[in-house]
C-alpha positions in Angstrom: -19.0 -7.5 15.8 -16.4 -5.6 14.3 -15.3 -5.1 11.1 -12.3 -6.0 8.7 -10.2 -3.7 6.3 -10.7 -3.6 2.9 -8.4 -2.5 0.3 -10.1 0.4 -1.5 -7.4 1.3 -3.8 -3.4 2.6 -3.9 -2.2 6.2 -2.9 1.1 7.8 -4.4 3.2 8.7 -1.8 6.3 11.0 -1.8 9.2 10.1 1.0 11.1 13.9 1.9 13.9 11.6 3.2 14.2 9.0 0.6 14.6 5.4 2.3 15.9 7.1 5.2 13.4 7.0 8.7 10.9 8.9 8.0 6.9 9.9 7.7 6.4 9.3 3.7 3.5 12.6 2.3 0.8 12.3 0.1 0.9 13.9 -3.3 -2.5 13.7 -3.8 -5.6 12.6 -2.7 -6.9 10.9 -4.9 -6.8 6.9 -4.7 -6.0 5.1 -7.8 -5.7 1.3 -9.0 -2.6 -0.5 -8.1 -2.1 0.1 -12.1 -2.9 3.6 -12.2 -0.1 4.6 -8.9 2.7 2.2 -10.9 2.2 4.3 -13.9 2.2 7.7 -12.3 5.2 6.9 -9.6 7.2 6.2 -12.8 6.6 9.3 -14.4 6.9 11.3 -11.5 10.7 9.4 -11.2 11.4 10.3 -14.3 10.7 14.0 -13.7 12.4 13.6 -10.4 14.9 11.1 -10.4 16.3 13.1 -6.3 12.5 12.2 -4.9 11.5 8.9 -3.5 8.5 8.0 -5.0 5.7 4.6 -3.2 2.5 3.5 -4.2 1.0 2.3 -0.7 -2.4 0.3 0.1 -5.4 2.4 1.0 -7.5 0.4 3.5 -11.0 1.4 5.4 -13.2 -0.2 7.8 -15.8 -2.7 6.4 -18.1 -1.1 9.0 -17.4 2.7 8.2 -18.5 1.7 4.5 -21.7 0.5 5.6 -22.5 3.4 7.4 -22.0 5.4 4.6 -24.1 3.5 2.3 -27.1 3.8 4.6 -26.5 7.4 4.7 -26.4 7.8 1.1 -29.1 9.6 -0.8 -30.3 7.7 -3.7 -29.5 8.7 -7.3 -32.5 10.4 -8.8 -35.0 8.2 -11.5 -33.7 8.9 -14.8 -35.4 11.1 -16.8 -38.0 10.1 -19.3 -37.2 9.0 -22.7 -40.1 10.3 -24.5 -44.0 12.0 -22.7 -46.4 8.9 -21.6 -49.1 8.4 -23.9 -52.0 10.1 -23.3 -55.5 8.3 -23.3 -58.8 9.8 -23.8 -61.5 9.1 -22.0 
């Protein structure tokens, strides 16, 4: 069965050409809300009003996430709020 995309979040994108033809670069790697990539594209504009600036849809396979979760190593049990109590016997 195969899987579907699903939107994991927005990446900021920089265009070298502006809206001319051609491959946009990431700025970073991180992937933000669709929030988050407005906010920063607008400041980066305003820093650097001769650079295009996008804020582009960050997809992933449905299936590739699955894997992963199996493949993920538990978090740890948290630690104990205070020593058991100790019983005599």
């Amino acid at each position: 069965m195969a899987g579907h995309m699903v939107l994991i979040g927005w990446a900021l994108w920089v265009s070298p050409c502006g809206t001319d033809s051609c491959d946009a670069l990431p700025v970073t790697d991180t992937i933000f809300t669709q929030e988050q990539c407005v906010s920063r594209k607008s400041y980066l504009e305003s820093k650097r009003p001769n650079l295009y600036f996008l804020c582009g849809e960050v997809y992933r396979d449905s299936e590739e996430m699955a894997a992963e979760e199996k493949h993920a190593v538990p978090a740890p049990h948290p630690p104990l709020r205070s020593l058991p109590e100790r019983h005599s016997r």
